[in-house]
TIRO-384968 format. One record per residue (C-alpha): x, z, y. Coordinates in Angstrom, 2 decimals, decimal comma, padded with zeros to 5 digits. Each point is the difference from the previous one (the first is absolute). Layout:
<c1->X	c3->Z	c2->Y>
...
***
This chain:
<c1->122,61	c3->157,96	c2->085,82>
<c1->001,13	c3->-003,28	c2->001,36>
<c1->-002,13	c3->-002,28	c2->002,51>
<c1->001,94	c3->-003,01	c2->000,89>
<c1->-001,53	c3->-001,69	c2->003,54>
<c1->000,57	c3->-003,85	c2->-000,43>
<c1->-000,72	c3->-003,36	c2->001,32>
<c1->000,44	c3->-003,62	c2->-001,63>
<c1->003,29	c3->-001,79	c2->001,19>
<c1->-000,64	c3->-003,16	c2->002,08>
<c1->-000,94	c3->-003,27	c2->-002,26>
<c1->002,71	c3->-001,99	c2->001,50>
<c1->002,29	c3->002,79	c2->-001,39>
<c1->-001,42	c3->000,47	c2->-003,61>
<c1->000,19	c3->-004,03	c2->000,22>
<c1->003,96	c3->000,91	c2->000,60>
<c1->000,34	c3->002,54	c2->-002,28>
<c1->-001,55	c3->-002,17	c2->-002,69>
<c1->001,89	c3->-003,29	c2->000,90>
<c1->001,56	c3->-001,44	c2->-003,65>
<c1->-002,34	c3->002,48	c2->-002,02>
<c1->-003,36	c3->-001,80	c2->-001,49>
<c1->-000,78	c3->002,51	c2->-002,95>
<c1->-001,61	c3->002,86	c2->001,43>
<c1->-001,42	c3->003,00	c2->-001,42>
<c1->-001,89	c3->002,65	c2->002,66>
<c1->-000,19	c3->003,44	c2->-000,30>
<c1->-002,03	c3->002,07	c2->001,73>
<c1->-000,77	c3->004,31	c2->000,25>
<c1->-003,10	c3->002,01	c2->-000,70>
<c1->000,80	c3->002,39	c2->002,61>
<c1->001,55	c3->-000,12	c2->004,18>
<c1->-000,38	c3->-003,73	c2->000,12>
<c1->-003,42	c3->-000,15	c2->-001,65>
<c1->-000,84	c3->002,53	c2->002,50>
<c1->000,91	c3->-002,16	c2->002,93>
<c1->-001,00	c3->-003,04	c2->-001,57>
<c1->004,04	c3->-001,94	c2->000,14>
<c1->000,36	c3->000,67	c2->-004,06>
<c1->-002,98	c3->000,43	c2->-002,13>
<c1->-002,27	c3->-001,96	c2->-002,29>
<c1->-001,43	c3->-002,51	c2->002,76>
<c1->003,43	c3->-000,69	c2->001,89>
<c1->001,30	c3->-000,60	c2->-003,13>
<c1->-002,23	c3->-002,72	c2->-000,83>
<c1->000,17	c3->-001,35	c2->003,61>
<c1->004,04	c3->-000,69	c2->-000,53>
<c1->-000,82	c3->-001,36	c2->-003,31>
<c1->-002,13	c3->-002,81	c2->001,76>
<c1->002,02	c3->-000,05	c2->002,71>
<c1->003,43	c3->-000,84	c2->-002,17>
<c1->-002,19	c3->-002,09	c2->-001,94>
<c1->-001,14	c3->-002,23	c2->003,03>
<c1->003,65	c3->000,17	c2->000,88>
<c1->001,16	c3->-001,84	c2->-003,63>
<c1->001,31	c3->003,09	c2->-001,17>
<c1->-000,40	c3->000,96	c2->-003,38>
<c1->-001,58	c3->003,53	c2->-000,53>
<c1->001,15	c3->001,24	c2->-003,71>
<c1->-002,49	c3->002,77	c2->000,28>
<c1->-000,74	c3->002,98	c2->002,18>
<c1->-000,95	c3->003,85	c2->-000,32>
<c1->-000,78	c3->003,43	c2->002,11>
<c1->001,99	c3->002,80	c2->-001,39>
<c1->-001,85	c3->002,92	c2->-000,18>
<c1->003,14	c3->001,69	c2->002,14>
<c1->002,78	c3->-002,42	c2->000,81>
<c1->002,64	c3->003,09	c2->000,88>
<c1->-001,36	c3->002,09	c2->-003,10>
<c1->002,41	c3->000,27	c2->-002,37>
<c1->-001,61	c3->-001,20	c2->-003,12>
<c1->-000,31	c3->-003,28	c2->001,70>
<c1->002,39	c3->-001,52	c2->-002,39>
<c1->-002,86	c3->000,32	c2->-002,90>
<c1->-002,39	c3->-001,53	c2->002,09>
<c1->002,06	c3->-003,17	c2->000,74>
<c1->000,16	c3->-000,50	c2->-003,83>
<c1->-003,11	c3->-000,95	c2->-000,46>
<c1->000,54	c3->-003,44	c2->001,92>
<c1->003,84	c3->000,00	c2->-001,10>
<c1->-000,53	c3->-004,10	c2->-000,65>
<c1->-001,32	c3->-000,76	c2->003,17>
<c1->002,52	c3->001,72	c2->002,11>
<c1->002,49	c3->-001,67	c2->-002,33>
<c1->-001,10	c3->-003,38	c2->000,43>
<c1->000,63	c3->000,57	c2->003,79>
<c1->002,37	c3->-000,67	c2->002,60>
<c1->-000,65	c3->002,74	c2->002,27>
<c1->-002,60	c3->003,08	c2->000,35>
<c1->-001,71	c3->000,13	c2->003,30>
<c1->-001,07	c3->003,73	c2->000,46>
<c1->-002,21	c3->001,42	c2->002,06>
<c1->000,56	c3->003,11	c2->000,18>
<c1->001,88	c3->002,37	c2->002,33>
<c1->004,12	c3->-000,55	c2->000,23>
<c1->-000,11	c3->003,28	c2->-002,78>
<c1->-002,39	c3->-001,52	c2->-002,77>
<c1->002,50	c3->-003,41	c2->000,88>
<c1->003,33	c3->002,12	c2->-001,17>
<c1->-001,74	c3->002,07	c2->-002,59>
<c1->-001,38	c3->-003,87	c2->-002,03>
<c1->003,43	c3->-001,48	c2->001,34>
<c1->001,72	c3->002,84	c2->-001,95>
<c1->-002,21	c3->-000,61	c2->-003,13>
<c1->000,48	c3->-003,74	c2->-000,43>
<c1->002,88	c3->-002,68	c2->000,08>
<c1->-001,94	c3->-002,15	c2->002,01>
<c1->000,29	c3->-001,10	c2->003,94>
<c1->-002,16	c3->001,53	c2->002,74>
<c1->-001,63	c3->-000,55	c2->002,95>
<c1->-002,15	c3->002,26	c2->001,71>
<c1->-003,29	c3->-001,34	c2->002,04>
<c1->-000,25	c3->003,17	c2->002,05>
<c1->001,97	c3->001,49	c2->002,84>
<c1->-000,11	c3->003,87	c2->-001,03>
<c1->-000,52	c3->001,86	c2->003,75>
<c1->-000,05	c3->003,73	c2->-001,10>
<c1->000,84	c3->002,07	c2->-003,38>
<c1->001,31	c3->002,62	c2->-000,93>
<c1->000,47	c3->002,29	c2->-003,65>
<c1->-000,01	c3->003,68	c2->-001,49>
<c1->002,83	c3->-000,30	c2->-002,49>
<c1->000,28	c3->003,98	c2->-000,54>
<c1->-001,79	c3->003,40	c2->000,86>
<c1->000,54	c3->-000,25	c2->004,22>
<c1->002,44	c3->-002,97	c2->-000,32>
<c1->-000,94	c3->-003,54	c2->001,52>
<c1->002,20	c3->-002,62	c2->-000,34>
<c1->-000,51	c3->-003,43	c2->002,16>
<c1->-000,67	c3->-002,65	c2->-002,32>
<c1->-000,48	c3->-002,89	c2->002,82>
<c1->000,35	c3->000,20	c2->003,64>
<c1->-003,20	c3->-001,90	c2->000,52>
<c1->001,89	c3->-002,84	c2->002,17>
<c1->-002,62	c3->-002,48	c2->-000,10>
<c1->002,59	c3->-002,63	c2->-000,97>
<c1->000,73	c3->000,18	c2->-003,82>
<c1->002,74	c3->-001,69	c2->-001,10>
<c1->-000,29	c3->001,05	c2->-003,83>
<c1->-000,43	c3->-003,59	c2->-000,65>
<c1->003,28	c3->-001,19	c2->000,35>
<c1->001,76	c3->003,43	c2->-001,33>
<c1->-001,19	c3->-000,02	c2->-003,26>
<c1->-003,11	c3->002,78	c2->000,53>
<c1->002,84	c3->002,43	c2->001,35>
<c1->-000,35	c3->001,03	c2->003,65>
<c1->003,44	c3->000,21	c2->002,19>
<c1->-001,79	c3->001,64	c2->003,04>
<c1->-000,56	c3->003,29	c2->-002,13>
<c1->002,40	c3->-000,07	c2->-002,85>
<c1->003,10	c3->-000,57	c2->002,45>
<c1->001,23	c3->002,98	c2->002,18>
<c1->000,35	c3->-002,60	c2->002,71>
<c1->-002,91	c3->-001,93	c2->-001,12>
<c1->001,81	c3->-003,67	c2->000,54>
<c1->-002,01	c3->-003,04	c2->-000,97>
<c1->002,83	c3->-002,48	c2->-000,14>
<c1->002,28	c3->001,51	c2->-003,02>
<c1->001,95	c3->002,55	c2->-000,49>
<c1->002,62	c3->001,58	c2->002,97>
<c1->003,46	c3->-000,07	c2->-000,38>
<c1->000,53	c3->003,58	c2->-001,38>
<c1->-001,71	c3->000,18	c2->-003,56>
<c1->001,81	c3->000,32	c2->-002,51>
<c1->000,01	c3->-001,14	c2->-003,80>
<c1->-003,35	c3->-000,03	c2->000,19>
<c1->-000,60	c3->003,83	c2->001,91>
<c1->-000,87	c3->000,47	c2->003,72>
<c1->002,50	c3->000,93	c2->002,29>
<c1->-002,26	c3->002,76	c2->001,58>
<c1->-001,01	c3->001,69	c2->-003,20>
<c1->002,43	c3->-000,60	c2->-002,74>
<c1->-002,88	c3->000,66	c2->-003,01>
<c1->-002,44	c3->-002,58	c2->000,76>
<c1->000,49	c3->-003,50	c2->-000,70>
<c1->000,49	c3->-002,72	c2->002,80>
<c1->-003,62	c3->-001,52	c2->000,64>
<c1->001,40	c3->-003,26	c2->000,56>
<c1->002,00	c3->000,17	c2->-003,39>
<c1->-003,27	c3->001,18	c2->-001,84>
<c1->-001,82	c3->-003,18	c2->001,73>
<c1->002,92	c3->-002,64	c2->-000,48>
<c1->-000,20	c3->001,26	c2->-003,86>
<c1->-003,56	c3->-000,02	c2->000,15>
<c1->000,07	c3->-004,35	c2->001,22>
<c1->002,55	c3->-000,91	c2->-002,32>
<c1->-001,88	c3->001,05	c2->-003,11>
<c1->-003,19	c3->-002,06	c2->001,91>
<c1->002,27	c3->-002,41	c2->000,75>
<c1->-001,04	c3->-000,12	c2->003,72>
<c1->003,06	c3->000,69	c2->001,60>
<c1->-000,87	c3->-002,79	c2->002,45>
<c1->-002,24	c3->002,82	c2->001,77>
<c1->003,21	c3->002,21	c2->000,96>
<c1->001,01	c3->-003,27	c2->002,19>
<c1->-003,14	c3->000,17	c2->002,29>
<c1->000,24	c3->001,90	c2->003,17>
<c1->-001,88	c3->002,63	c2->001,18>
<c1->-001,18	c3->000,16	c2->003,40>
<c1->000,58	c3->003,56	c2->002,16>
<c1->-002,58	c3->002,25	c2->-001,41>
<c1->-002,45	c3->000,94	c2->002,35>
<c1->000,05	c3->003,74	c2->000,80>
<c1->-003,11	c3->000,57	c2->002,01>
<c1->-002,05	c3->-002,38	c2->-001,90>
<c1->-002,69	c3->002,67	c2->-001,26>
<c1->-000,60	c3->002,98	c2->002,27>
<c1->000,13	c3->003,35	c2->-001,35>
<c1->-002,85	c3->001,60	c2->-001,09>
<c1->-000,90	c3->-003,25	c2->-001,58>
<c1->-003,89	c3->-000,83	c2->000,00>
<c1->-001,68	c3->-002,29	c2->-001,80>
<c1->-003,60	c3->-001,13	c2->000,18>
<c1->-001,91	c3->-002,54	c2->-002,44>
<c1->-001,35	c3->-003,14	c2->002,08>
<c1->-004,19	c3->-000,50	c2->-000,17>
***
């Protein structure tokens, strides 16, 4: 079982993220973020009239029952014109329900929350890490496809000098994460985002054992 600790990103970096973007369509998750209150039903309508105040315009929005369930490809069907009609989706949901819709639809992401802790059983006794819980998600401008944990040096600013049509230099069978990611842009045609630089990531950012606790 999953339970993904987040917090909303900063409104001066949503306002950022979403610079050039003025279709929107939310989507929010029936589970971890309704539980801390960054991602359900209510927040969900608060972005809606807060994007709306903002001149954006919202195409539609929904909760998915589970954002990182698998069958949330037939969910999104159901408001297939919407999220067509739209430039970009905001989610609001932890970094893994972000990849798992970014995975399911040709469309641009951004994600409104900064995912602090997660983790997931992909086998009997076998965990893998599916985000390092950073605090500063960058899946915005890398096509829903996170460097920091699909890179064996987890670079943010492309790929190192050693991969190799297409492979990683370190383990010859899995793909370079930057090629995966450049790929990923040019279909979006948002290869603009590889240009931006990242600032040094913040190690220490989020102590370990992370704690959370819901403001009165």
């Amino acid at each position: 079982m999953i339970r993904s600790i987040t917090r909303q990103k900063p409104e001066e970096e949503l306002d950022q993220l979403l610079d050039g973007l003025g279709r929107v369509f939310i989507i929010g998750c029936g589970t971890c973020v309704t539980l801390t209150h960054t991602g359900g039903e209510p927040e969900v309508k608060a972005m809606k009239e807060t994007l709306s105040n903002k001149g954006k315009l919202v195409t539609g929005e929904m909760v998915l029952p589970v954002a990182c369930d698998n069958l949330t490809a037939e969910a999104l069907k159901e408001y297939g014109e919407q999220i067509e009609q739209s430039d970009v989706l905001l989610i609001m949901t932890c970094a893994f329900g972000v990849q798992t819709i970014a995975r399911q639809l040709e469309k641009m992401v951004v994600p409104a929350l900064d995912t602090l802790f997660m983790g997931k059983e992909t086998g009997v006794g076998q965990f893998d890490e599916i985000c390092t819980q950073c605090g500063t998600c960058i899946l915005g401008e890398t096509g829903g496809i996170c460097p920091v944990t699909s890179c064996h040096k987890g670079l943010v600013n492309g790929p190192c000098g050693g991969t190799s049509n297409g492979k990683c230099e370190i383990d010859s069978e899995k793909d370079c994460a930057w090629t995966l990611i450049y790929s990923r842009l040019k279909e979006l045609n948002r290869l603009d985002s590889m240009r931006k630089m990242q600032k040094p990531r913040n190690h220490h950012g989020e102590p370990s054992p992370g704690k959370f606790k819901l403001s009165a």
